[in-house]
C-alpha positions as a Markdown table, in Angstrom:
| # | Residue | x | y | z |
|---|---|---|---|---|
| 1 | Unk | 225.0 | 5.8 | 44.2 |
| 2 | Unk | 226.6 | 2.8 | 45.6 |
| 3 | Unk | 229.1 | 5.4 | 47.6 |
| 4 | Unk | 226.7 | 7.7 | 49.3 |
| 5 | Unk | 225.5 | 4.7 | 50.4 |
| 6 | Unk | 229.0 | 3.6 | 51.8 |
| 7 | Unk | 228.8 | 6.8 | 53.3 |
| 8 | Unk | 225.2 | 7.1 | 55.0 |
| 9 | Unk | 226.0 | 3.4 | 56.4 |
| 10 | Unk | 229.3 | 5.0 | 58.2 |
| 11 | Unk | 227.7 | 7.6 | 59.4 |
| 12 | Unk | 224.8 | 5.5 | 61.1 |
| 13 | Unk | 227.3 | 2.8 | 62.4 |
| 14 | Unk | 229.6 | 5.3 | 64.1 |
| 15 | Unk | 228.1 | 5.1 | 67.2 |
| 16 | Unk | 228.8 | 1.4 | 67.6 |
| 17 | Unk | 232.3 | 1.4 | 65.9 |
| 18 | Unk | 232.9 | 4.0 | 68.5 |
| 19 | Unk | 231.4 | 1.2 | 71.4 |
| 20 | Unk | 233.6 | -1.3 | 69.9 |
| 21 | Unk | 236.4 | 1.1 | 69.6 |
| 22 | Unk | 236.2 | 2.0 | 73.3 |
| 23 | Unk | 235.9 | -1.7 | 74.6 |
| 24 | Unk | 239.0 | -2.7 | 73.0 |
| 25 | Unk | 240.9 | -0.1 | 74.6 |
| 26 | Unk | 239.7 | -0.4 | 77.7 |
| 27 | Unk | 240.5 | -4.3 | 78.0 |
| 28 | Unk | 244.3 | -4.3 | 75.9 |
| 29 | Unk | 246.3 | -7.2 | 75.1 |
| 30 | Unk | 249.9 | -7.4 | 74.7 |
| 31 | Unk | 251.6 | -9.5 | 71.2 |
| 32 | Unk | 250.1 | -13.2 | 70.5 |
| 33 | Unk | 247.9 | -12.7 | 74.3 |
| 34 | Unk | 245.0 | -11.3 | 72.1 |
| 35 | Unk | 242.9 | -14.1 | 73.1 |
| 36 | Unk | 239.5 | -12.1 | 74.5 |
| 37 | Unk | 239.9 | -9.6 | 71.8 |
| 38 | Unk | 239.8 | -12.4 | 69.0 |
| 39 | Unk | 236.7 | -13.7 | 70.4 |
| 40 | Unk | 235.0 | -10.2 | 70.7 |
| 41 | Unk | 235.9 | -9.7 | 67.2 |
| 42 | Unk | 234.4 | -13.3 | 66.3 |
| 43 | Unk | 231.3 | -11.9 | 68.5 |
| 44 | Unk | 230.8 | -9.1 | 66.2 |
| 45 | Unk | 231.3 | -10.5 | 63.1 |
| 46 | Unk | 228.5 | -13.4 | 63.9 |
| 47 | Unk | 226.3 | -10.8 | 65.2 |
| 48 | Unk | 226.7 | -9.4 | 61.4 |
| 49 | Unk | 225.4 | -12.7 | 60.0 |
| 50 | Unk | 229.7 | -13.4 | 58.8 |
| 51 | Unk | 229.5 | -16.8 | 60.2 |
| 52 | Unk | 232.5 | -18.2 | 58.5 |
| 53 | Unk | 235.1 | -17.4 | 60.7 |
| 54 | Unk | 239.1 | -19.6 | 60.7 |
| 55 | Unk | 241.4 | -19.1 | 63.4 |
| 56 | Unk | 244.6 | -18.4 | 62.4 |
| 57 | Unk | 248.0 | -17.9 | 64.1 |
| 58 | Unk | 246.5 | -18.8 | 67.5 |
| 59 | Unk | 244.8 | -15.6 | 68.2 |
| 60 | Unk | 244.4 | -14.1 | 64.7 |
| 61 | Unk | 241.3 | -14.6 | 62.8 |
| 62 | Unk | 240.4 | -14.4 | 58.6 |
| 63 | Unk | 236.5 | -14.0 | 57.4 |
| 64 | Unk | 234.8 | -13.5 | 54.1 |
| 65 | Unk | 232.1 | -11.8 | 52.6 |
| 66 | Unk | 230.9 | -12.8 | 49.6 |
| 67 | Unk | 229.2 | -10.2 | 47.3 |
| 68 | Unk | 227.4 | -11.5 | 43.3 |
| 69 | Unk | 230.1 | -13.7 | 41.9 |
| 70 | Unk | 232.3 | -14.3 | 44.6 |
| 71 | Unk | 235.2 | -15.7 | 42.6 |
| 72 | Unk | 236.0 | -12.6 | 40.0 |
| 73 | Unk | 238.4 | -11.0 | 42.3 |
| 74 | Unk | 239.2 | -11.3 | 45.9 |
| 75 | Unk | 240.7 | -8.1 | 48.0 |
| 76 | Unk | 241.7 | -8.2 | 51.7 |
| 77 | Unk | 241.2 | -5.8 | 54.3 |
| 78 | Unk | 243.6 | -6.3 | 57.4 |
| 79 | Unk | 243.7 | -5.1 | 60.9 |
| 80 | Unk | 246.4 | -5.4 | 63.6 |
| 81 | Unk | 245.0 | -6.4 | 67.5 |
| 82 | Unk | 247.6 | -6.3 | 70.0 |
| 83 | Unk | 248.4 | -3.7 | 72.7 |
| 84 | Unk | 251.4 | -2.1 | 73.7 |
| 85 | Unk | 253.4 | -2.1 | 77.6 |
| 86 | Unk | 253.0 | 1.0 | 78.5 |
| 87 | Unk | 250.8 | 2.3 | 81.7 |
| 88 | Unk | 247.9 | 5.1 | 80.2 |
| 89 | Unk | 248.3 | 8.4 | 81.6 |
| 90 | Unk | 245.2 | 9.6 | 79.9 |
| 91 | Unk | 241.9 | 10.2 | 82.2 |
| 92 | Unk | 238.8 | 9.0 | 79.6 |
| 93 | Unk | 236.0 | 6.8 | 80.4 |
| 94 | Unk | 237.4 | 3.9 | 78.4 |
| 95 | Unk | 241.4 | 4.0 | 80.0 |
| 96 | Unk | 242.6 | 0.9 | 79.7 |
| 97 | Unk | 241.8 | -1.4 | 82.7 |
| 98 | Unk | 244.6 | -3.8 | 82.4 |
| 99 | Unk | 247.4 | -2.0 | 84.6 |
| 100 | Unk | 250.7 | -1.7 | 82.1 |
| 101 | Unk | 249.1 | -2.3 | 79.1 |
| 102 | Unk | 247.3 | 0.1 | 76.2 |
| 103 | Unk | 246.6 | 0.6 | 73.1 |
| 104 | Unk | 248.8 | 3.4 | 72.1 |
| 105 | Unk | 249.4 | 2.8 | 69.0 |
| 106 | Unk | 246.0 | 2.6 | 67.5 |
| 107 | Unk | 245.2 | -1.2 | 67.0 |
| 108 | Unk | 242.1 | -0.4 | 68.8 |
| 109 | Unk | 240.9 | 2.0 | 65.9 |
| 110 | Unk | 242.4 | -0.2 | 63.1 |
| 111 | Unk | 240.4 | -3.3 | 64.5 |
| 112 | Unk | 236.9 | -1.1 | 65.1 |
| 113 | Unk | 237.6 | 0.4 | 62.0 |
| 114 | Unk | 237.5 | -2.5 | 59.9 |
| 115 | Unk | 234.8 | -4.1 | 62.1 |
| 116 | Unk | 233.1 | -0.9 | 61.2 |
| 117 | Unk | 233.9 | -1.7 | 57.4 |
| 118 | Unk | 232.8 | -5.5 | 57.6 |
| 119 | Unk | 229.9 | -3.9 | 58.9 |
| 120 | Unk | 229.2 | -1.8 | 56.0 |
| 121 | Unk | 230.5 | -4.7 | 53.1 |
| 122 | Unk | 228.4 | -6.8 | 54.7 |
| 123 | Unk | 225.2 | -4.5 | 54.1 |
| 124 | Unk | 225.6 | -3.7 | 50.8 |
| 125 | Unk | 227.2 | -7.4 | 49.5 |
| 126 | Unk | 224.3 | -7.6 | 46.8 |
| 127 | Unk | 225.6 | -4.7 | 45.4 |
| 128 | Unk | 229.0 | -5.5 | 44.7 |
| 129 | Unk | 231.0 | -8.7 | 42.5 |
| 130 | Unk | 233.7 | -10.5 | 44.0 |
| 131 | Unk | 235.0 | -11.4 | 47.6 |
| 132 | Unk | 236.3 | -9.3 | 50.8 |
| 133 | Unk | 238.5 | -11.2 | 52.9 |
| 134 | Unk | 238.8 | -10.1 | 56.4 |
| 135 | Unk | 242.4 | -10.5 | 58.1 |
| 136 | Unk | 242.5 | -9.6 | 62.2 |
| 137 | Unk | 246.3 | -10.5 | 63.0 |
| 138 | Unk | 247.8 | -10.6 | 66.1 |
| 139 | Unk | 251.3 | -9.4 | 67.5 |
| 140 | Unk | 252.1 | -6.3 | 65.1 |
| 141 | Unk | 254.3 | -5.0 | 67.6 |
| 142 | Unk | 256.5 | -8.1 | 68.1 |
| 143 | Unk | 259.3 | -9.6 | 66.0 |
| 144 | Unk | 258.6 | -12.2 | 64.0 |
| 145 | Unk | 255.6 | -10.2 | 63.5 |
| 146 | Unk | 251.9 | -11.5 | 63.1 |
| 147 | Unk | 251.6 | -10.8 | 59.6 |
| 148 | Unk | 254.5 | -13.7 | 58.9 |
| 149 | Unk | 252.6 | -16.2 | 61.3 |
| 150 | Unk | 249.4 | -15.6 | 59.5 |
| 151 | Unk | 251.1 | -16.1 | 56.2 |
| 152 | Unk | 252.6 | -19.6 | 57.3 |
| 153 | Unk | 249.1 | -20.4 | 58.6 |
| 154 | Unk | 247.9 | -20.0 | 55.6 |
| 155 | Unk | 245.6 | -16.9 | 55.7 |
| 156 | Unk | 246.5 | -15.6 | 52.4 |
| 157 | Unk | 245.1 | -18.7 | 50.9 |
| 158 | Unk | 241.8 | -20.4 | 49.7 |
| 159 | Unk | 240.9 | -17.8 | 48.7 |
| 160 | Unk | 244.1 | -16.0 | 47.7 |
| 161 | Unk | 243.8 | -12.3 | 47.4 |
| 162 | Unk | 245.5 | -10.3 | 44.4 |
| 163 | Unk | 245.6 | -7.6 | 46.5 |
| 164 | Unk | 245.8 | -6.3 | 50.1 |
| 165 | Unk | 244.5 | -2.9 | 51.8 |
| 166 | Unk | 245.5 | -1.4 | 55.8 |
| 167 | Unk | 245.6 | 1.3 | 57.3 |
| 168 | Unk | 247.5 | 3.1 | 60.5 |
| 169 | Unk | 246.7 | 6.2 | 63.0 |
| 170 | Unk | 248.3 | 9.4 | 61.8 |
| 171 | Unk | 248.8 | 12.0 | 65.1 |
| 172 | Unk | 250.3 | 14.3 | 62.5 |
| 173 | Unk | 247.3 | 14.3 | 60.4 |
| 174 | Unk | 243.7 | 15.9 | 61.4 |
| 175 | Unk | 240.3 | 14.1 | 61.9 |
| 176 | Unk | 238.7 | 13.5 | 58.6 |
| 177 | Unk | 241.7 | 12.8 | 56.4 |
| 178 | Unk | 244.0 | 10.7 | 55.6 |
| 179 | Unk | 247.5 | 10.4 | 53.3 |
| 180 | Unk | 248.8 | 8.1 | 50.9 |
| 181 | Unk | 252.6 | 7.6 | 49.4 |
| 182 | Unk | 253.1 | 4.8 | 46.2 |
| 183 | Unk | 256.3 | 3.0 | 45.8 |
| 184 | Unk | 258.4 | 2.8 | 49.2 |
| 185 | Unk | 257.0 | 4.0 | 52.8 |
| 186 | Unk | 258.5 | 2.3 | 55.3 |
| 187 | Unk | 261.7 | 1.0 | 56.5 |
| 188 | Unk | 262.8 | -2.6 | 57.6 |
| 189 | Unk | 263.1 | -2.4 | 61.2 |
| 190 | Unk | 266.4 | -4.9 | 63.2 |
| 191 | Unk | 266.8 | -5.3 | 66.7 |
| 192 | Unk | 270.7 | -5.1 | 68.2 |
| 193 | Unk | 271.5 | -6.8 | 71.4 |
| 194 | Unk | 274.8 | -6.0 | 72.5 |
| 195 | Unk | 276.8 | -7.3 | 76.1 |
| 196 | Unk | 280.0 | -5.6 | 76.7 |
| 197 | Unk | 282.5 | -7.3 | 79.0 |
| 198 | Unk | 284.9 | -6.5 | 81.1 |
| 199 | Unk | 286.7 | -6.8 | 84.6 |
| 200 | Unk | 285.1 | -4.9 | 87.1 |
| 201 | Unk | 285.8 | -3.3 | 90.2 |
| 202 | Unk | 286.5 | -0.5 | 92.6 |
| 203 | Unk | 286.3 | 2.3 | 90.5 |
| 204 | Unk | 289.2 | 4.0 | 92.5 |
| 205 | Unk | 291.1 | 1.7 | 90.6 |
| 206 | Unk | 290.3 | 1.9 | 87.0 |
| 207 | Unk | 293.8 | 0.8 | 85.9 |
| 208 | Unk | 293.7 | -2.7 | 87.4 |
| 209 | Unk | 290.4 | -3.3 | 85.5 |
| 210 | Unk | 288.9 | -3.4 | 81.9 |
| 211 | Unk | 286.1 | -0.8 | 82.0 |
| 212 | Unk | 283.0 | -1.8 | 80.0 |
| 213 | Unk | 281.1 | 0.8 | 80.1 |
| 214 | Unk | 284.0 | 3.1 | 78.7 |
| 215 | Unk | 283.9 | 0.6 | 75.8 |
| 216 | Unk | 279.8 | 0.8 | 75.4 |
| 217 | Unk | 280.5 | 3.9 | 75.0 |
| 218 | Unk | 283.2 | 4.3 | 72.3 |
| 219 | Unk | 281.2 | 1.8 | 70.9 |
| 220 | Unk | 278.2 | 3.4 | 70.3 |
| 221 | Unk | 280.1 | 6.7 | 69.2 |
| 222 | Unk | 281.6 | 4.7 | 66.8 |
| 223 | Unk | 278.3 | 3.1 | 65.3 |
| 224 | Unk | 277.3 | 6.0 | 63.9 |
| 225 | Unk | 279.5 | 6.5 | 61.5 |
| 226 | Unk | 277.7 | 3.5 | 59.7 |
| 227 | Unk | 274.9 | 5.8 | 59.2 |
| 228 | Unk | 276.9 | 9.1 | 58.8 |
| 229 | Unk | 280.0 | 7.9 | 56.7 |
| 230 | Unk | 278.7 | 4.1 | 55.1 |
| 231 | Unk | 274.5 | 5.0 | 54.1 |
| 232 | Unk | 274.5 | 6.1 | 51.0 |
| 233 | Unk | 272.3 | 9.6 | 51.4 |
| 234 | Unk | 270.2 | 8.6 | 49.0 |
| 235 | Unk | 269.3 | 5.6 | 51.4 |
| 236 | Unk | 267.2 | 6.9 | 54.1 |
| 237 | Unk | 268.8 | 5.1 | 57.4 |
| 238 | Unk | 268.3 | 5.5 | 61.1 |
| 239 | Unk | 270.7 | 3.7 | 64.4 |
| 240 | Unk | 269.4 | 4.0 | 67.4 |
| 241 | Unk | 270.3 | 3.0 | 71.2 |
| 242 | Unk | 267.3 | 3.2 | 73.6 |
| 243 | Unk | 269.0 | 0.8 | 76.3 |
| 244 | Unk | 272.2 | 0.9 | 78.3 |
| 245 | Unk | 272.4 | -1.0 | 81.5 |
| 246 | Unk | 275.0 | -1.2 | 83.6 |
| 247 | Unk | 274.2 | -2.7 | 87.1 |
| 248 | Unk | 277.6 | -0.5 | 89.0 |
| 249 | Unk | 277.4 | 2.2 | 91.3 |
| 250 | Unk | 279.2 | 5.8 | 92.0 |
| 251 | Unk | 282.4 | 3.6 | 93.1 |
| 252 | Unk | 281.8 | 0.2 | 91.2 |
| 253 | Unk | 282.4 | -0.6 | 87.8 |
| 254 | Unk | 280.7 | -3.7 | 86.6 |
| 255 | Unk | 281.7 | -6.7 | 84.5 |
| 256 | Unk | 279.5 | -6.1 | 82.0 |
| 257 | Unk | 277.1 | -3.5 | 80.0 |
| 258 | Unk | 273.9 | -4.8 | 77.7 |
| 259 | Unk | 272.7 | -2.2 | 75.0 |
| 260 | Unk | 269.8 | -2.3 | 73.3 |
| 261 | Unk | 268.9 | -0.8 | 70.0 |
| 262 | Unk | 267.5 | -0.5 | 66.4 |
| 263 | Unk | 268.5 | -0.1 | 62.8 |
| 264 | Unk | 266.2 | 0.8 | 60.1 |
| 265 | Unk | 266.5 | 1.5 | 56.1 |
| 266 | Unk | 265.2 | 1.0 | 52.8 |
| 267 | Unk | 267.4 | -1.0 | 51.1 |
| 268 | Unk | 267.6 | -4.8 | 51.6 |
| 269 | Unk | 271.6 | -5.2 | 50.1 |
| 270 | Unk | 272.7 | -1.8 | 52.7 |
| 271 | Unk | 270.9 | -3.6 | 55.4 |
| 272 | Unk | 273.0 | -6.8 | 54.8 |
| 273 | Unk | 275.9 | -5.2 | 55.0 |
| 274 | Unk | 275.4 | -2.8 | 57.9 |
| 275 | Unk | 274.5 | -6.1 | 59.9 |
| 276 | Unk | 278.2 | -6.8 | 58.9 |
| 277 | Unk | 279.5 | -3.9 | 59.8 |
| 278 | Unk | 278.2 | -3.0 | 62.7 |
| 279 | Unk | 279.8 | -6.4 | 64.5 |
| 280 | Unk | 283.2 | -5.8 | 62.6 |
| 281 | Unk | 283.4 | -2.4 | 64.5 |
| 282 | Unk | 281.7 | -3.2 | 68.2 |
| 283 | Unk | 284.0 | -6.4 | 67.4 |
| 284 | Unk | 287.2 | -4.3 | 67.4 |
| 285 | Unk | 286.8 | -2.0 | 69.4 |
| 286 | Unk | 285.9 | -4.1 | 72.0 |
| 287 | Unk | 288.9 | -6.4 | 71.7 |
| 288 | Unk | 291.2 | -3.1 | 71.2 |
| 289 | Unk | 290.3 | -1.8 | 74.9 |
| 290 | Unk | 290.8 | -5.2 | 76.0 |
| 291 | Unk | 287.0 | -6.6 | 76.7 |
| 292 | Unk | 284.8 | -8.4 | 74.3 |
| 293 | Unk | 281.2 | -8.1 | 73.2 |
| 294 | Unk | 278.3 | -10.3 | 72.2 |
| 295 | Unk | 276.5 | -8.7 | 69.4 |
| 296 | Unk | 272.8 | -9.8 | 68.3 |
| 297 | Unk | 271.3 | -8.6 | 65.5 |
| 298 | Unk | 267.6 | -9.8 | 65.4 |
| 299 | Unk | 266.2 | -9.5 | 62.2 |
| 300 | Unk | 263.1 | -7.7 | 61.8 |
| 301 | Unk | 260.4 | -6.6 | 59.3 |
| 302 | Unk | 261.2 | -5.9 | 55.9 |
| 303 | Unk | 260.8 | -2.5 | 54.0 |
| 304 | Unk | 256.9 | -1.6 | 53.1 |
| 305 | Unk | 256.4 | -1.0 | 49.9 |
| 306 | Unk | 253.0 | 0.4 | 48.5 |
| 307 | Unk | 251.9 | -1.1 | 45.2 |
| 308 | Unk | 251.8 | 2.1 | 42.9 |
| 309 | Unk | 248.6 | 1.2 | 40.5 |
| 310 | Unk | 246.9 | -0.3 | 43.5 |
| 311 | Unk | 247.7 | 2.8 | 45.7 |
| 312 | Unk | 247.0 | 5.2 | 42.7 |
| 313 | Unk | 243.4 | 3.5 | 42.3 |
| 314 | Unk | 242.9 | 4.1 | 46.6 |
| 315 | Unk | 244.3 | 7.6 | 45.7 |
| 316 | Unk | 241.4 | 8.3 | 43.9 |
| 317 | Unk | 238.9 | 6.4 | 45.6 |
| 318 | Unk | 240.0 | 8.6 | 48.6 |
| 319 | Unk | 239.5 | 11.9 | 46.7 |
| 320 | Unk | 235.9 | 10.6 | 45.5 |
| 321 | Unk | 235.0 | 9.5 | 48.9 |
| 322 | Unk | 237.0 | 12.6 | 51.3 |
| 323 | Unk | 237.5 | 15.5 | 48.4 |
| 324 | Unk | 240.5 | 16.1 | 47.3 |
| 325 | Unk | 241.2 | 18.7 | 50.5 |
| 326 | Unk | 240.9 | 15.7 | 52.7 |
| 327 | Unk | 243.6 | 13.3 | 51.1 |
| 328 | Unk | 247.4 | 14.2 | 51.5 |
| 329 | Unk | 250.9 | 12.9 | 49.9 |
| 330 | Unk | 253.3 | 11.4 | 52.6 |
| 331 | Unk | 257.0 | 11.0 | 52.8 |
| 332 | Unk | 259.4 | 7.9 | 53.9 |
| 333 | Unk | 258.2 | 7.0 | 57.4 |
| 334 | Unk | 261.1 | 5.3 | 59.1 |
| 335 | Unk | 259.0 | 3.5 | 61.6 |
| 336 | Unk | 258.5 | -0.4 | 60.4 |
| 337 | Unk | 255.3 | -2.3 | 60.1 |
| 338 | Unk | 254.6 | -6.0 | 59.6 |
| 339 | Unk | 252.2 | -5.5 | 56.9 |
| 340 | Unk | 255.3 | -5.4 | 54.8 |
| 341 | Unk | 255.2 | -8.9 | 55.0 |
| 342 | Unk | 252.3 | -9.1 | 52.8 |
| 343 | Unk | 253.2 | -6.9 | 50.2 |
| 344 | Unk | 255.9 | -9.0 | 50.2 |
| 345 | Unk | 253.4 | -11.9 | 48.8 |
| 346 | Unk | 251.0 | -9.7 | 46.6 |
| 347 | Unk | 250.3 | -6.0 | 45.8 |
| 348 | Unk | 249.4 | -4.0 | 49.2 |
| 349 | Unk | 248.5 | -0.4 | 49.4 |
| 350 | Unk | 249.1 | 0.9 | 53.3 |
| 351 | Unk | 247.7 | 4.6 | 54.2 |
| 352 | Unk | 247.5 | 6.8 | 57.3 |
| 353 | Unk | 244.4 | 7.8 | 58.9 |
| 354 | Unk | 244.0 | 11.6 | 60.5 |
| 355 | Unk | 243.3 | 11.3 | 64.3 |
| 356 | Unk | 244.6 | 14.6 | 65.5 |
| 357 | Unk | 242.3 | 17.2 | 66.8 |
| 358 | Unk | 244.0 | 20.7 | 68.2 |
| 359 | Unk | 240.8 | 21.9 | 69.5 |
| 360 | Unk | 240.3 | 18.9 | 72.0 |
| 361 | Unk | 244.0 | 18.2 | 73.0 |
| 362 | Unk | 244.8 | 15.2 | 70.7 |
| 363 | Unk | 247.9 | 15.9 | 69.2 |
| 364 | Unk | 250.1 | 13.0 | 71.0 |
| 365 | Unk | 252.3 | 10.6 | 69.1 |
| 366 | Unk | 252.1 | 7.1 | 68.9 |
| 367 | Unk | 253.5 | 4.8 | 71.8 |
| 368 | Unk | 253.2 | 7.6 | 74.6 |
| 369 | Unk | 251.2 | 7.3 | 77.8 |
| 370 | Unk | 248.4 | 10.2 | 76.5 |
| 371 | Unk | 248.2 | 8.5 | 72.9 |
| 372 | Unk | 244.3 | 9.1 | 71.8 |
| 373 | Unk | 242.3 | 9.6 | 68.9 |
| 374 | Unk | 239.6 | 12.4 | 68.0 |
| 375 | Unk | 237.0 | 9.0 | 67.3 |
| 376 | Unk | 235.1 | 11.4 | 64.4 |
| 377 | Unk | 238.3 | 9.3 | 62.7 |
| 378 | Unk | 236.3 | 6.4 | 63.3 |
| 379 | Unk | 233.9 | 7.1 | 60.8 |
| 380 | Unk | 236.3 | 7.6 | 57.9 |
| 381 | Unk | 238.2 | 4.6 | 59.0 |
| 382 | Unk | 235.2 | 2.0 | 58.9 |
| 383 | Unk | 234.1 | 4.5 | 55.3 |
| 384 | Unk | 236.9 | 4.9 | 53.2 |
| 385 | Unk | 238.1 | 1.0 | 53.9 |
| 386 | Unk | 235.1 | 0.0 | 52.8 |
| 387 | Unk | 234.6 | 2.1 | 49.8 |
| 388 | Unk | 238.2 | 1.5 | 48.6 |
| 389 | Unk | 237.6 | -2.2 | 48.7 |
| 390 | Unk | 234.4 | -1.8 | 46.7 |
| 391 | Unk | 236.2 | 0.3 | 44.2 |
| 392 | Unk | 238.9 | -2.3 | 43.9 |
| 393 | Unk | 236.6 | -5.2 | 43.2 |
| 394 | Unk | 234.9 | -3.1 | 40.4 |
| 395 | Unk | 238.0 | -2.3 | 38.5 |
| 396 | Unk | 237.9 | -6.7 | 37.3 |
């Protein structure tokens, strides 16, 4: 059978997924800077025999393999690239080698992975009708997002897909399986730029001044009421500040405060208005205590939502390939993705991939200095992608 198959050729490529997988973290790149990672993937792909190869986006790339009748249906396979800022903490033989910079959020397995898969397609293309088009994007972790400059670069067309398949590292989810939700997954994702201003001064004189960072902070009291007074409950929505930065001391207050933060939900009209609301409130406030403040909101990535037939079929596939013990159901993940932008242009099924491994120590989250994966994953990343797209192209 055609999937044992899929399965034996995993199995005998893991070792050099796990090479591949271990080079690209050990040599990160931050957003749209993925310049020697694109041509190691280009390097790999040739040495496969998959010789046509388009740049796209600057440093994202699209292939094809073509298996009997390459026109009856075309699927894509994406992976994301780019690294994140963060300095690695973890002691391995492959730590990254570019001080402040590391994959911690699993782009290194996404992009093996799918090498892995390629790999695998690649192998078996006589045995299979229809087209697999490869998509290695840069800049997930960067508004506007790679998946929107590939788009407007055309990767989506000639071919044009009808439907789209990724995956993403799960810490909460063990080695050897993976989870699936249809329908919505994940939330859009805005960044908030706010400057408070004021009159600073000697801070043994707070009456003859206009504090801003007493406003900041009212103000971002007062945010939250957006979320705990305006979301509707059934609309799963998060606020968030990460930044404050106010450049005083024990005895000065400054003129000004910049805040940085995010807003997230599942519901494109809410999210429109929240925007609204959020500057009508900082807006007041502000002006009521006698400052002002410049509010940005950034637009970000749109909700993700999973394609239910199309993720029903990968369901399945998943079962037949894992076992049914090995494939869970997932709830709303609040974190954003750009591959919402493609199932914004065609049905997209995104799923989570089990990393975690108790035993060994790998149980930290994504975007944390000791982020790693148990690379057994590795195996069922390159597998399962391959066998899902296989499964896909025979359903006509």
């Amino acid at each position: 059978m055609l999937k044992d198959k899929v399965k034996a050729l995993a199995g005998e490529y893991l070792e050099q997924i796990t090479i591949n997988r271990r080079y690209i973290h050990a040599n990160p790149e931050l957003s749209f800077e993925e310049y020697k990672t694109s041509a190691f993937v280009a390097s790999q792909l040739e040495e496969m025999g998959i010789t046509n190869i388009e740049k796209k986006a600057n440093t994202g790339l699209v292939a094809l393999i073509e298996g009997k009748n390459p026109s009856k249906k075309i699927i894509a396979l994406r992976a994301d690239m780019d690294a994140l800022p963060i300095v690695e903490q973890n002691d391995v033989p492959y730590k990254s080698t570019n001080e402040g910079v590391m994959h911690a959020c699993g782009h290194d397995v996404h992009t093996a992975s799918l090498l892995g898969a390629a790999k695998i397609l690649n192998g078996v293309k006589d045995e299979f009708e229809g087209t697999i088009k490869l998509i290695f994007q840069p800049g997930e972790e960067k508004i506007p997002g790679g998946a929107s400059l590939m788009i407007k670069d055309k990767a989506l067309e000639n071919p044009k897909p009808e439907a789209i398949v990724g995956q993403h590292v799960m810490p909460l989810i063990d080695a050897g399986k993976v989870g699936f939700r249809k329908g919505m997954y994940m939330a859009s994702a805005d960044e908030l730029y706010l400057t408070v201003k004021g009159k600073g001064g000697h801070g043994a004189m707070p009456e003859t001044l206009v504090d801003p960072i007493l406003i900041a902070s009212h103000i971002i009291v007062a945010l939250q009421q957006v979320v705990s007074r305006n979301a509707s409950p059934k609309v799963p929505t998060v606020l968030s500040f990460g930044h404050i930065e106010a450049k005083g001391a024990t005895n000065i207050i400054p003129n000004e405060v910049k805040i940085q933060g995010t807003f997230r939900t599942l519901n494109e009209e809410w999210r429109a208005e929240a925007h609204k609301k959020m500057v009508k409130i900082a807006e007041g406030l502000a002006e009521g205590m006698g400052g002002s403040v410049d509010f940005e909101v950034r637009k970000g990535y749109p909700f993700l939502k999973n394609a239910p037939e199309l993720t029903d079929r990968a369901y399945k596939a998943a079962q037949e390939f894992l076992g049914e013990e090995n494939v869970e159901d997932l709830d709303i993940w609040m974190a954003a993705e750009d591959f919402s932008y493609y199932t914004q242009e065609m049905d997209g099924c995104f799923y989570r991939l089990g990393i975690r491994n108790e035993e060994k120590g790998i149980t930290s989250g994504v975007h944390t200095p000791t982020f790693d994966i148990d690379e057994s994953a590795l195996e069922v990343g390159a597998g399962l992608m391959a066998w899902i797209a296989i499964n896909e192209l025979a359903k006509g």
